[in-house]
PDB file with one MODEL, atoms N, CA, C and O in Angstrom:
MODEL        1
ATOM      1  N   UNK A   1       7.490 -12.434   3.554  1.00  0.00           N
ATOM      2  CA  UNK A   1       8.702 -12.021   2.873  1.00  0.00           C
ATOM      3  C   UNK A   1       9.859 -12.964   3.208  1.00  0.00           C
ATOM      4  O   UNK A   1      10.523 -13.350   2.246  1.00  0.00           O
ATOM      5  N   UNK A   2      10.272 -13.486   4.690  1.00  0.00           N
ATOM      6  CA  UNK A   2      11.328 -14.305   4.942  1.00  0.00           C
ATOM      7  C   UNK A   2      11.199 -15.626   4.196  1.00  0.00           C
ATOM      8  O   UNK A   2      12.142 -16.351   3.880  1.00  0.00           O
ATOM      9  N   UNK A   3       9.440 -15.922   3.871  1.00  0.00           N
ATOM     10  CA  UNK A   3       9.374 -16.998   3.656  1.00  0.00           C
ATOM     11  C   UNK A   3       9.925 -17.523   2.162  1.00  0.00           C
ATOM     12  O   UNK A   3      10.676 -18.442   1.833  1.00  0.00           O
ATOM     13  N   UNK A   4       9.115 -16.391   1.339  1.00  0.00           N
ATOM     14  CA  UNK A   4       9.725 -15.975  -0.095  1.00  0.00           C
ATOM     15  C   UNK A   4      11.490 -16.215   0.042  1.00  0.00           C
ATOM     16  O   UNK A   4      12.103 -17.062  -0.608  1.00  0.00           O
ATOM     17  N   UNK A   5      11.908 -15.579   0.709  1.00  0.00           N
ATOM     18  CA  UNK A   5      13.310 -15.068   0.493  1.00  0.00           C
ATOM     19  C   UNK A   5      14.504 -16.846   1.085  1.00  0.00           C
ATOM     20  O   UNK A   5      15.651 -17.124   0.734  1.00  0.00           O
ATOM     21  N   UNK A   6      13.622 -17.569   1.959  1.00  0.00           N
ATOM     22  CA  UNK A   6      14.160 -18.983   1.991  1.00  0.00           C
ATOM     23  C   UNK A   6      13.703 -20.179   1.136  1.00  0.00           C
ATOM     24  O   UNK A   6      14.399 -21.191   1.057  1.00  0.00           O
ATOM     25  N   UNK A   7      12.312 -20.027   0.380  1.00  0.00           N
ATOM     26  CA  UNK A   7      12.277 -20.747  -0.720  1.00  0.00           C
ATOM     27  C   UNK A   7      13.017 -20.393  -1.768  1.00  0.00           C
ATOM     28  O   UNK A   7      13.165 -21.218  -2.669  1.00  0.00           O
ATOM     29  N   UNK A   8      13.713 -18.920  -1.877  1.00  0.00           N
ATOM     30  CA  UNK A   8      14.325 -18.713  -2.635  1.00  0.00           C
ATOM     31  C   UNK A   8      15.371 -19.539  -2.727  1.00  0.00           C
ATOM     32  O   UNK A   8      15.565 -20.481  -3.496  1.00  0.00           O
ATOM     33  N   UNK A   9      16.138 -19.019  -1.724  1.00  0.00           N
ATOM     34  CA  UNK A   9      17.190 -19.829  -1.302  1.00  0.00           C
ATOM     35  C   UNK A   9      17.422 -21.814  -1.434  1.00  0.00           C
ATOM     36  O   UNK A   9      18.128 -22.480  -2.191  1.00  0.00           O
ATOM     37  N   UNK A  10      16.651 -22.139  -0.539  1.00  0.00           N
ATOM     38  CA  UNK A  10      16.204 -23.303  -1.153  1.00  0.00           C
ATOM     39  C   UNK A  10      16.624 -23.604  -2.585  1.00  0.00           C
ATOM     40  O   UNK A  10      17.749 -24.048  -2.813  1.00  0.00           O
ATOM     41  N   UNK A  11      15.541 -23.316  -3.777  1.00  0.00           N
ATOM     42  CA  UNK A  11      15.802 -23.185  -4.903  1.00  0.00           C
ATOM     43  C   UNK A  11      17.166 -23.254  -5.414  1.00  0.00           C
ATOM     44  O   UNK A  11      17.598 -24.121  -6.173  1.00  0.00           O
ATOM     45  N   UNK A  12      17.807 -22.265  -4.930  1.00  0.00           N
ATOM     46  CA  UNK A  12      18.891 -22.037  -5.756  1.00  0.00           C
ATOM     47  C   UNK A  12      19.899 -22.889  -5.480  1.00  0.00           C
ATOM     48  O   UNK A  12      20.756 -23.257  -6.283  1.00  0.00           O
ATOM     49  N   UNK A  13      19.757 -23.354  -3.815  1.00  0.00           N
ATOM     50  CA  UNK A  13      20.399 -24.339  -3.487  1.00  0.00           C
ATOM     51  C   UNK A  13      20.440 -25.990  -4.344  1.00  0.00           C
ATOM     52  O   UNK A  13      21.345 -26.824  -4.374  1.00  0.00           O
ATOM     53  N   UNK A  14      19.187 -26.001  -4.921  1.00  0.00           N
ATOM     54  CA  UNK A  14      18.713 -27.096  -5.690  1.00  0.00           C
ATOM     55  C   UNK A  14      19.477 -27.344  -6.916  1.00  0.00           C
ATOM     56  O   UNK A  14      19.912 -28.451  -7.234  1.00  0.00           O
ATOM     57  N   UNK A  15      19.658 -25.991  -7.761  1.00  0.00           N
ATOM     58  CA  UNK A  15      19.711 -25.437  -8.618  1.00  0.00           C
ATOM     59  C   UNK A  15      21.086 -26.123  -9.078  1.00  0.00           C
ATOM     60  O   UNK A  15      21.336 -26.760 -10.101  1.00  0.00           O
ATOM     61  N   UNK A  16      22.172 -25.672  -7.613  1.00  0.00           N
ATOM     62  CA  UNK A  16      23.541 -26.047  -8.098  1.00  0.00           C
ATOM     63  C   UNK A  16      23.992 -27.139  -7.901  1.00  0.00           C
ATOM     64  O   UNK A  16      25.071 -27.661  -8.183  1.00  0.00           O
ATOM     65  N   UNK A  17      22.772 -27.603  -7.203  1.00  0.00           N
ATOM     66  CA  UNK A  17      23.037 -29.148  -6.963  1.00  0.00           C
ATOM     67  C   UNK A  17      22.962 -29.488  -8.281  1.00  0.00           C
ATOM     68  O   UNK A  17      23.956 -30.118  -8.641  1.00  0.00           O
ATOM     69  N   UNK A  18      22.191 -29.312  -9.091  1.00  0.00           N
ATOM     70  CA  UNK A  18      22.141 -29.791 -10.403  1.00  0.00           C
ATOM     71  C   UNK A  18      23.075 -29.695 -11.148  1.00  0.00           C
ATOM     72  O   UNK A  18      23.345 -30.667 -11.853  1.00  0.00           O
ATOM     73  N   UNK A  19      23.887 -28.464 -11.235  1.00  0.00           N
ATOM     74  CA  UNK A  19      25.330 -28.245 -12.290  1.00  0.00           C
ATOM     75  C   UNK A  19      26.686 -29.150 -12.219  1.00  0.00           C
ATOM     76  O   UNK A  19      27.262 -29.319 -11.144  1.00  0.00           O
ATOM     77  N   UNK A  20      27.061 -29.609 -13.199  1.00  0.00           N
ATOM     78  CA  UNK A  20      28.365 -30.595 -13.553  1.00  0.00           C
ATOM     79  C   UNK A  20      28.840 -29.756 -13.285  1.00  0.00           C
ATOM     80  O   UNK A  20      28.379 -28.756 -13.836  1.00  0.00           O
ATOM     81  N   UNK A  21      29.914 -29.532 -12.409  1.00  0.00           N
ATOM     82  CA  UNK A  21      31.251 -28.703 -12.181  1.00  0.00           C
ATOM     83  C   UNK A  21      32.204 -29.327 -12.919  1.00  0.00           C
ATOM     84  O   UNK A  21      32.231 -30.556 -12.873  1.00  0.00           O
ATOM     85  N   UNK A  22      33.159 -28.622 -13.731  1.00  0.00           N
ATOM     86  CA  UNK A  22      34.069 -29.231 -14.058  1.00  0.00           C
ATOM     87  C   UNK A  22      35.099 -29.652 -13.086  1.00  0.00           C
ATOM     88  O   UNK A  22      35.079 -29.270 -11.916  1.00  0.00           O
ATOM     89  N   UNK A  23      36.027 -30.464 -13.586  1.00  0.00           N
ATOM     90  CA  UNK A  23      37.004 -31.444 -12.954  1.00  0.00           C
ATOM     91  C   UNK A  23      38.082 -30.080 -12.262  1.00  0.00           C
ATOM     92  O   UNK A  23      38.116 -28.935 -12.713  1.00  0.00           O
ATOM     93  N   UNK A  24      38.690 -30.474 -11.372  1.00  0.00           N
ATOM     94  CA  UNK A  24      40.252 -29.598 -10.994  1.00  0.00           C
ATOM     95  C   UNK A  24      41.082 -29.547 -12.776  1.00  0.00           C
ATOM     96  O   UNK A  24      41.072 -28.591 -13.551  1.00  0.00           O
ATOM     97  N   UNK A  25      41.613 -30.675 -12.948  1.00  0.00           N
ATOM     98  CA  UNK A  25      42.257 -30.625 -14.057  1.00  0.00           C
ATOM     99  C   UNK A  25      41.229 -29.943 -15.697  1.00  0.00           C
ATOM    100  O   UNK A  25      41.863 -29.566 -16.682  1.00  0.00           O
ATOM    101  N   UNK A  26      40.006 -29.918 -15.679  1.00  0.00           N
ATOM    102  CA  UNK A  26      39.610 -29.253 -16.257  1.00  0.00           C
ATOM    103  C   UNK A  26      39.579 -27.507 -16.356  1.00  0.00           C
ATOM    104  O   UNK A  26      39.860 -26.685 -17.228  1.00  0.00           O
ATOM    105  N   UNK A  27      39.114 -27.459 -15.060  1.00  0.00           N
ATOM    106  CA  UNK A  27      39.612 -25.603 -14.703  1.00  0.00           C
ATOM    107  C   UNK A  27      40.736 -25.164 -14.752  1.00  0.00           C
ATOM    108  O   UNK A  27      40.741 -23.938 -14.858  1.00  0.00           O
ATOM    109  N   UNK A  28      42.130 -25.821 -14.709  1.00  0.00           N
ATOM    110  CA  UNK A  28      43.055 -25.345 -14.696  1.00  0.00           C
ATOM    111  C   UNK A  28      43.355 -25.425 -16.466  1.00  0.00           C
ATOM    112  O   UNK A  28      43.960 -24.482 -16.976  1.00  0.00           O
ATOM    113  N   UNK A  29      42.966 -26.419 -17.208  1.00  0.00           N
ATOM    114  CA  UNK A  29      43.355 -26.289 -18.302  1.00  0.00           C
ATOM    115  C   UNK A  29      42.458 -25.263 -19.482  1.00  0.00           C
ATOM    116  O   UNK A  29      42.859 -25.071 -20.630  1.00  0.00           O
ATOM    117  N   UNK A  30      41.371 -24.765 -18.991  1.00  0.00           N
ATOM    118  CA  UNK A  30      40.828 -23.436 -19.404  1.00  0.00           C
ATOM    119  C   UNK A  30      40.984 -22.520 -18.795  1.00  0.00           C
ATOM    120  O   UNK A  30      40.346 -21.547 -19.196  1.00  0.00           O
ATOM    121  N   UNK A  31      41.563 -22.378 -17.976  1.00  0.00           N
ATOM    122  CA  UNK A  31      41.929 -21.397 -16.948  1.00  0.00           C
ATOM    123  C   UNK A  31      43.514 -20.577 -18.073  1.00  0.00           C
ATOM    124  O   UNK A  31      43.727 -19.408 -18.394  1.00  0.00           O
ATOM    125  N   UNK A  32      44.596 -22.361 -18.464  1.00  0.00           N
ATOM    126  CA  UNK A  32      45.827 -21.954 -19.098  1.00  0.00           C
ATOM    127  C   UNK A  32      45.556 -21.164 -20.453  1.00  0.00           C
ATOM    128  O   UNK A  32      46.148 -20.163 -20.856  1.00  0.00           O
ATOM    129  N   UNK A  33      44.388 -21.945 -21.128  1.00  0.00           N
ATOM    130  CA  UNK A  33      44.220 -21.020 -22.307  1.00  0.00           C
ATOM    131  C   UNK A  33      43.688 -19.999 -22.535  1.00  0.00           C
ATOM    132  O   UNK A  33      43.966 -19.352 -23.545  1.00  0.00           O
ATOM    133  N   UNK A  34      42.687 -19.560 -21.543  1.00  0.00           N
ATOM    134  CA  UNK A  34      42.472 -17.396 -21.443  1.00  0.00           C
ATOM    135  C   UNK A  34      43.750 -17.130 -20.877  1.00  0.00           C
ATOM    136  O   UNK A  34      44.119 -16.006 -21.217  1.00  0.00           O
ATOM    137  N   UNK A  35      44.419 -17.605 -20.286  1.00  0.00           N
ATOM    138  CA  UNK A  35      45.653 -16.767 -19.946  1.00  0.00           C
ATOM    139  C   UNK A  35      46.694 -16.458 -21.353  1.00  0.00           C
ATOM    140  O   UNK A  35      47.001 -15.343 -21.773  1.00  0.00           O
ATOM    141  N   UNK A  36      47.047 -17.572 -21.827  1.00  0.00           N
ATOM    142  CA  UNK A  36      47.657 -17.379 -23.299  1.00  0.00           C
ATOM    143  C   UNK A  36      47.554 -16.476 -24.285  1.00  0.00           C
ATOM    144  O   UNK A  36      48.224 -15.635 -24.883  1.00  0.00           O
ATOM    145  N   UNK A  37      45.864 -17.213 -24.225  1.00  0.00           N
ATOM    146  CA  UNK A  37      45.043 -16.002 -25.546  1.00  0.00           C
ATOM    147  C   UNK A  37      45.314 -14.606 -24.851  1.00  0.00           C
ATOM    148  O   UNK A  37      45.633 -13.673 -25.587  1.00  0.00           O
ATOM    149  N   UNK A  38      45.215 -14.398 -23.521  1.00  0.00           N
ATOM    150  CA  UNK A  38      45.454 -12.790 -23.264  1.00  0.00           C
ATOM    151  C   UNK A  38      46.818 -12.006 -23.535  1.00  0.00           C
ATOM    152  O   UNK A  38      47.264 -10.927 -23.928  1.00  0.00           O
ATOM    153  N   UNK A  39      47.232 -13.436 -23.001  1.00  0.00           N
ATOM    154  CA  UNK A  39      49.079 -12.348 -23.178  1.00  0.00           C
ATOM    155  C   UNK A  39      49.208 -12.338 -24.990  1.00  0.00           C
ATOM    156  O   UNK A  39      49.610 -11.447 -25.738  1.00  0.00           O
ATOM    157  N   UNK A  40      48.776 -13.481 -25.239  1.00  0.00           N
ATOM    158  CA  UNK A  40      48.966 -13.325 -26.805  1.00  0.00           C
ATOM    159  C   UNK A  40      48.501 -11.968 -27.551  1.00  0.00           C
ATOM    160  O   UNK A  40      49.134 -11.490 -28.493  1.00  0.00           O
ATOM    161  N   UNK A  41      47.335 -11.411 -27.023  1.00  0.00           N
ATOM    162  CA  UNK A  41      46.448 -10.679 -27.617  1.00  0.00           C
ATOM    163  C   UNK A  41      47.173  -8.949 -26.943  1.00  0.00           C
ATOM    164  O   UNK A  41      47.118  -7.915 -27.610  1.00  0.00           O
ATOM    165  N   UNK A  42      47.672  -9.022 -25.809  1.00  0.00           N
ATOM    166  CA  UNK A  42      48.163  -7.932 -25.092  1.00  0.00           C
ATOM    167  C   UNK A  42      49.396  -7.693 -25.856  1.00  0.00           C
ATOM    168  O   UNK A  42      49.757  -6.516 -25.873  1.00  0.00           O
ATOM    169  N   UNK A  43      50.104  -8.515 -26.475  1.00  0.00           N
ATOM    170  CA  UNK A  43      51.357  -8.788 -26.938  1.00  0.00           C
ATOM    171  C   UNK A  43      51.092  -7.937 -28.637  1.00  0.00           C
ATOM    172  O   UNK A  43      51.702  -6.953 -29.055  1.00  0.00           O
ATOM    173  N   UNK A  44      49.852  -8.822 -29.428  1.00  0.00           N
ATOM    174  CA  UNK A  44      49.552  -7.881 -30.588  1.00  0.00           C
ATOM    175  C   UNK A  44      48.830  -6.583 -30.784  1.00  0.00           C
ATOM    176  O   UNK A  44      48.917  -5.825 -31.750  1.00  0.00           O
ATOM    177  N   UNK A  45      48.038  -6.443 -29.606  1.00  0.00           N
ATOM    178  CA  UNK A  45      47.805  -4.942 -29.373  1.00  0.00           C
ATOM    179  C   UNK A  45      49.229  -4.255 -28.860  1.00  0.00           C
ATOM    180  O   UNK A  45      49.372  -3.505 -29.825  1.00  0.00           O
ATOM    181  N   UNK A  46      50.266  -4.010 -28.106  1.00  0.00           N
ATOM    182  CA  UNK A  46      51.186  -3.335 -27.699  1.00  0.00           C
ATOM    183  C   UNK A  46      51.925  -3.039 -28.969  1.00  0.00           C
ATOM    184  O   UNK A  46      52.566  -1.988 -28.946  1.00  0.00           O
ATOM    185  N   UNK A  47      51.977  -3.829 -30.208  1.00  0.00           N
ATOM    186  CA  UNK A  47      52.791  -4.016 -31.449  1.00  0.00           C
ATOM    187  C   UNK A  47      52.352  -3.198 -31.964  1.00  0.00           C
ATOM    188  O   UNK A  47      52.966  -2.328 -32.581  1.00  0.00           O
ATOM    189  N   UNK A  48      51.232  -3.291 -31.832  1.00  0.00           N
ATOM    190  CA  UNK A  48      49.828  -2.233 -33.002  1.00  0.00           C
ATOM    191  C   UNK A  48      50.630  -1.126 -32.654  1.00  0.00           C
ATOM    192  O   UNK A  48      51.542  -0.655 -33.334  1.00  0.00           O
ATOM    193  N   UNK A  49      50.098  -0.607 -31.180  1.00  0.00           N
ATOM    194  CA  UNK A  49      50.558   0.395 -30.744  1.00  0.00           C
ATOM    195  C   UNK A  49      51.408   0.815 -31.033  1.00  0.00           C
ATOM    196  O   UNK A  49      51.292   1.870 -31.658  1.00  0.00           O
ATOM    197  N   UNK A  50      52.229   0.500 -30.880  1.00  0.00           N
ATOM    198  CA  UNK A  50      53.702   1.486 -30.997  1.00  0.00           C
ATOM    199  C   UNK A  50      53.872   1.552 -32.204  1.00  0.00           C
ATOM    200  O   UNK A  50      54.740   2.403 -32.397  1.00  0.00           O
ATOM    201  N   UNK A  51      53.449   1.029 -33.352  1.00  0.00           N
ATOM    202  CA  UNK A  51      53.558   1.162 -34.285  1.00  0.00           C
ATOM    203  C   UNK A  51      52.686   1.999 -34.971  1.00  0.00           C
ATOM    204  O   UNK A  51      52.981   2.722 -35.922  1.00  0.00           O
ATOM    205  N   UNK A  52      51.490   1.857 -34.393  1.00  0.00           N
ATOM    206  CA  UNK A  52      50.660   3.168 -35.168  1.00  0.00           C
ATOM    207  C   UNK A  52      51.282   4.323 -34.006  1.00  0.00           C
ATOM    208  O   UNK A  52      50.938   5.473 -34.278  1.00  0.00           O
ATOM    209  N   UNK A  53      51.670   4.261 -33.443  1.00  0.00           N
ATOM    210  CA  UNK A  53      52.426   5.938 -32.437  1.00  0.00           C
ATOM    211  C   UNK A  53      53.739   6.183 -33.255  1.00  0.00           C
ATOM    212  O   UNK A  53      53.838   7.326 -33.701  1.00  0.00           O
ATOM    213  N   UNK A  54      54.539   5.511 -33.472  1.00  0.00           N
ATOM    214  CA  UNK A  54      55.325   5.585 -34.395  1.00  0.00           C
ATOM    215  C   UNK A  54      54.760   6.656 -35.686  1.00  0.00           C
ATOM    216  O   UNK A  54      55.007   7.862 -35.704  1.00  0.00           O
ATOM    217  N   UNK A  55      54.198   6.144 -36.421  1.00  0.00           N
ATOM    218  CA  UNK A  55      53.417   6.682 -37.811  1.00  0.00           C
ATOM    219  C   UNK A  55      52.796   8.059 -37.081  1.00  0.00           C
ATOM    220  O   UNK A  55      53.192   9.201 -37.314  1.00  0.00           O
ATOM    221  N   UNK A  56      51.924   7.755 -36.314  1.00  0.00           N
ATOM    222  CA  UNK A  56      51.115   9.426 -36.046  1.00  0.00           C
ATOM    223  C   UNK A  56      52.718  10.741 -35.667  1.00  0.00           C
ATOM    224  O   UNK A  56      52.901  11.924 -35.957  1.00  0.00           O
ATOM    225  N   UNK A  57      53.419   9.857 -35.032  1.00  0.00           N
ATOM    226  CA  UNK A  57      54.860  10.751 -34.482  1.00  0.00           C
ATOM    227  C   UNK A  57      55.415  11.607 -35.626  1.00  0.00           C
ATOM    228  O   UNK A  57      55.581  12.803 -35.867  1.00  0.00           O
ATOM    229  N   UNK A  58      55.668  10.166 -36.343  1.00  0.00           N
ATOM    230  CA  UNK A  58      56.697  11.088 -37.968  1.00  0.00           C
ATOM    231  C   UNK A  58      55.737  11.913 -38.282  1.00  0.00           C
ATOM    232  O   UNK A  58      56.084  13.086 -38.422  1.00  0.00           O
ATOM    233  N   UNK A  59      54.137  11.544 -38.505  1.00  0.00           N
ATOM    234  CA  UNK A  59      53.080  13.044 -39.012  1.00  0.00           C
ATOM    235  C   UNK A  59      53.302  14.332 -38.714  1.00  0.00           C
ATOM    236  O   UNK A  59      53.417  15.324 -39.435  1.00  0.00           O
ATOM    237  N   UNK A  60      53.365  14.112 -37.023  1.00  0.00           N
ATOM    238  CA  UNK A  60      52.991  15.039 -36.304  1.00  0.00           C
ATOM    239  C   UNK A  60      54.637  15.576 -36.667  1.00  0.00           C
ATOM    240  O   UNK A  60      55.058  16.635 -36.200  1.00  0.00           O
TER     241      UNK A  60
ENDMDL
END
């Protein structure tokens, strides 16, 4: 079982040896645009909102 469980390891160690990490300046510049798109998107849902609460209000 230990033995399994350090070839595992091994492996995976291999594994990430293999992956291109992106650059510093790459992560930060996808990092800026989910942040945007979120506030952007938090910004047109809150609009929705109050605006369909608005409408259900005068119903009610």
């Amino acid at each position: 079982m230990i033995t399994k469980a350090l070839q595992f390891l091994a492996e995976v160690k291999a594994e990430v040896n293999k992956v291109t990490w992106p650059s510093r300046r790459e992560a930060l510049g996808g990092t800026a645009v989910v942040v945007v798109v979120v506030l952007l998107m938090a910004t047109f849902l809150g609009v929705i909102d109050a605006i369909l609460s608005k409408i259900v209000q005068s119903i009610i």
